[in-house]
C-alpha positions in Angstrom: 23.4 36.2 -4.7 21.1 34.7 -7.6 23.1 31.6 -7.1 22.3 31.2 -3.3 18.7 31.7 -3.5 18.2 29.5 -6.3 20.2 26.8 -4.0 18.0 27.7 -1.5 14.8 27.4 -3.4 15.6 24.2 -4.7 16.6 22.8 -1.0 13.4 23.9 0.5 11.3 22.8 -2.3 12.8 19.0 -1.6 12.3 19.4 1.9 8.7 20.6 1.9 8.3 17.6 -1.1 10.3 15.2 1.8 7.8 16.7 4.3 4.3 16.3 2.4 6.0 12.6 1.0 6.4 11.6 4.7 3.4 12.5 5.7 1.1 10.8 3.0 2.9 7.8 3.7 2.1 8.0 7.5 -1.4 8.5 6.1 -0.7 5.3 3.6 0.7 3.2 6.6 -2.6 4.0 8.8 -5.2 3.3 6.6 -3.3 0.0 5.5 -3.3 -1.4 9.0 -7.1 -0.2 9.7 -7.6 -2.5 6.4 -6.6 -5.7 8.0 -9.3 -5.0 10.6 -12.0 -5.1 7.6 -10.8 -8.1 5.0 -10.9 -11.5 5.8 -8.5 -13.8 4.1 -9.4 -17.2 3.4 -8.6 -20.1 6.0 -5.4 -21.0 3.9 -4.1 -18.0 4.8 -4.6 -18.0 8.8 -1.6 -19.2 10.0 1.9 -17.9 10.6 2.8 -14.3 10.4 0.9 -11.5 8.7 2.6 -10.4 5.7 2.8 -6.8 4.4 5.3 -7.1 1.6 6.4 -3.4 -0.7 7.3 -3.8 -4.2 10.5 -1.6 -4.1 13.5 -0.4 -1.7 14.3 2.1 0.5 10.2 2.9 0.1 9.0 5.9 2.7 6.2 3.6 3.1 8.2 1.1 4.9 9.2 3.1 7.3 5.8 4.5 8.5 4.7 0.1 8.3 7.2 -0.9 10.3 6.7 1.7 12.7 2.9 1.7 13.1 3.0 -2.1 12.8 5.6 -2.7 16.2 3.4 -4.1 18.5 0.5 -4.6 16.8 -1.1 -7.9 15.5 -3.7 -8.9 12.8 -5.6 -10.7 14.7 -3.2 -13.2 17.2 -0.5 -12.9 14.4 2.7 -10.5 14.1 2.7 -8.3 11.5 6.3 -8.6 9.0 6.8 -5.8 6.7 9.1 -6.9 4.2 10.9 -5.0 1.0 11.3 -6.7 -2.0 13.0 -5.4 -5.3 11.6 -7.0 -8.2 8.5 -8.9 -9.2 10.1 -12.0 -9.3 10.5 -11.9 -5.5 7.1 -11.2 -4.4 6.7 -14.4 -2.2 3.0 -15.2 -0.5 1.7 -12.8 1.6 -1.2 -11.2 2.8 -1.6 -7.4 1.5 1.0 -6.0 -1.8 1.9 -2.7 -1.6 2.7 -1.0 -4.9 3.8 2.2 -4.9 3.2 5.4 -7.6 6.9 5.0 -8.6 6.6 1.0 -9.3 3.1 1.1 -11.0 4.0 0.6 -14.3 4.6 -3.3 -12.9 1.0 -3.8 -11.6 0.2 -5.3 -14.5 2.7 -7.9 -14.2 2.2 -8.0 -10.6 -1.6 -9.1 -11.0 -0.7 -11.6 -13.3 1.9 -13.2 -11.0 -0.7 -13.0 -8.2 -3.2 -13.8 -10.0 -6.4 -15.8 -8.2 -4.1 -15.7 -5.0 -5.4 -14.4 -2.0 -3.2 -11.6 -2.0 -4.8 -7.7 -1.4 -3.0 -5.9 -3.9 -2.8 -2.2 -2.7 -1.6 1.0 -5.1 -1.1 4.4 -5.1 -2.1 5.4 -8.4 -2.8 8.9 -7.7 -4.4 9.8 -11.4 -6.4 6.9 -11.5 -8.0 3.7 -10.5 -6.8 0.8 -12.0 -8.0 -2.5 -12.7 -5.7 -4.7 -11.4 -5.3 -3.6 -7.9 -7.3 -4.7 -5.2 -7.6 -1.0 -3.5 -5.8 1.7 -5.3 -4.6 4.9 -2.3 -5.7 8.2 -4.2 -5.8 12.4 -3.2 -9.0 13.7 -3.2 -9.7 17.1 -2.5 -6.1 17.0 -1.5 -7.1 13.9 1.1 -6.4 10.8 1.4 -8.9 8.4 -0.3 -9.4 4.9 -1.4 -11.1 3.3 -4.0 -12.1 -0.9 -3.6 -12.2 -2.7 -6.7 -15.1 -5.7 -5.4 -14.7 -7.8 -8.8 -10.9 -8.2 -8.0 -11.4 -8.8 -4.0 -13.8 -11.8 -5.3 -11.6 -12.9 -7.5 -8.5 -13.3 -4.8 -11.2 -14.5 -2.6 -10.9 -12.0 0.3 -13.9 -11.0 2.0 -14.0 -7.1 2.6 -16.8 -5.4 4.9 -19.3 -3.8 4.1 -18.3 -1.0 6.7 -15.1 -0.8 4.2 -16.5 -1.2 1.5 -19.0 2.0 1.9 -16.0 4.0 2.7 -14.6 3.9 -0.6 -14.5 6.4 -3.1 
């Protein structure tokens, strides 16, 4: 009997974990999209598909992206969500996605990416750090965001006011 409720315990803490997981990253997905409504990239960067890349596979995240993206555009341009595993991968694209589990890279990402025109998003969810463009955090058990303007600058994207008065 102790065995069975300590199987069942454990299932239904991983399915409520699966359940509060998929739902930030519906969250995530949203407020990603609604940022490419309020940065402008340079001219360089105006043609061709719009680029949402994810550092890591198999990412929730990607999911919820590829669903809320179908059908929508950036502008005239299709939105691609595309996976990669390792750092060394990241081609050009518009916005990074960085997720809790991969952060200890963002580091090395912003070095790679460095003075590119590249939004570097992460999920750091104790902190804000330094080399992410907009760093996805809970507060008060919502989702928040926090703009780093010295980095946006730096990868010369322009981000609105509007946005920018949002953040946290």
């Amino acid at each position: 009997m102790k065995k069975r409720f300590t199987l069942f315990t454990t299932f239904m803490l991983f399915f409520l974990y699966s359940t509060i997981n998929g739902q930030i990253a519906k969250h995530e997905a949203a407020y990603i999209y609604n940022f490419t409504r309020f940065i402008k990239w340079p001219d360089t960067q105006a043609a061709g598909d719009f680029v949402i890349a994810i550092l890591g596979k198999d990412e929730e995240i990607t999911k919820e992206l590829s669903a809320s993206s179908a059908n929508r555009t950036v502008g005239s341009r299709s939105i691609k969500i595309k996976e990669f595993s390792s750092v060394d991968e990241i081609p050009d694209c518009h916005i990074l996605f960085v997720s809790d589990s991969k952060s200890i890279h963002l580091k090395i990402v912003a070095q790679k990416l460095a003075g590119k025109p590249i939004v570097i998003i992460s999920e750091e969810m104790q902190r804000n750090p330094t080399e992410s463009t907009i760093n996805l955090h809970l507060l008060d058990q919502k989702l928040a965001f926090h703009i780093n303007k010295m980095d946006a600058e730096t990868r010369q994207v322009i981000i609105s006011e509007k946005l920018l008065g949002l953040s946290k």
